[in-house]
C-alpha positions in Angstrom: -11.9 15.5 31.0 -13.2 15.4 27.2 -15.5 12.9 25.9 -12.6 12.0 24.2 -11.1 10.9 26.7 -13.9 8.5 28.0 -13.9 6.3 24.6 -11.5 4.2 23.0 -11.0 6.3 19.8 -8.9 3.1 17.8 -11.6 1.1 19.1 -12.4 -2.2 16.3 -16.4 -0.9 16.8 -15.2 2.7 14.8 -13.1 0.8 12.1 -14.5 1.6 9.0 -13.1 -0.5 6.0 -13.3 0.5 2.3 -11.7 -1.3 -0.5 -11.3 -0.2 -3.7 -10.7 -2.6 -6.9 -10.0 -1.0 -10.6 -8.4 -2.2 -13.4 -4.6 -1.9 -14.2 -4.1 1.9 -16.3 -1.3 0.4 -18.7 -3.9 -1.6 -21.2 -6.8 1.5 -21.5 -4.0 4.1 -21.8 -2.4 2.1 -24.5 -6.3 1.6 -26.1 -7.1 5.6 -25.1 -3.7 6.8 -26.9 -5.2 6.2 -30.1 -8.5 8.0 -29.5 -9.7 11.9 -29.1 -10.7 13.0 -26.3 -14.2 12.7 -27.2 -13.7 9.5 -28.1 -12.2 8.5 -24.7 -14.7 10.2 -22.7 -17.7 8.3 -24.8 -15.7 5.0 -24.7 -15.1 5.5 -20.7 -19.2 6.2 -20.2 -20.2 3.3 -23.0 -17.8 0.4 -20.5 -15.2 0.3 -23.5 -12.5 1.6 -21.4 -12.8 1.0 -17.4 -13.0 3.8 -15.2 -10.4 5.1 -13.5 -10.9 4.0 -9.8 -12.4 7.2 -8.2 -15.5 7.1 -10.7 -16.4 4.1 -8.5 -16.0 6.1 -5.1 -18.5 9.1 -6.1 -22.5 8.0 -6.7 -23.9 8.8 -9.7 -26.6 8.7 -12.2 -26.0 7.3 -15.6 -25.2 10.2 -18.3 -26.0 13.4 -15.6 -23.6 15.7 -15.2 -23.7 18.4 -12.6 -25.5 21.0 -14.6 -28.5 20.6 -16.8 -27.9 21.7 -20.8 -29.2 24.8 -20.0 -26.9 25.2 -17.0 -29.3 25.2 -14.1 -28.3 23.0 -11.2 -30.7 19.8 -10.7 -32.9 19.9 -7.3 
């Protein structure tokens, strides 16, 4: 017998619940269509366009990207 077999694995004490909540794409597309790409990406980190929903999933700090401008990894 596994320990698998001793617990209730759909048990309501393992749920886990995660809700997600974005903005409908139509409206930013239609405001992004008329931009650059540079402009879309500024206007998305600036709150002019709303992120797309799986910006909201990831942590992250405010204008970091992975690498450093010198390419180094932060600590």
């Amino acid at each position: 017998m596994t320990s698998a077999d001793t617990i209730d694995l759909f048990s309501s004490d393992l749920m886990r619940v995660r809700i997600v909540e974005w903005q409908a794409p139509g409206p930013a597309a239609k405001a992004a269509v008329a931009m650059s790409g540079m402009e879309a990406m500024l206007a998305l980190r600036d709150g002019k366009l709303p992120p797309p929903p799986m910006a909201k999933r990831f942590p992250h700090e405010r204008g970091r990207t992975g690498a450093d401008r010198d390419g180094t990894r932060p600590a």
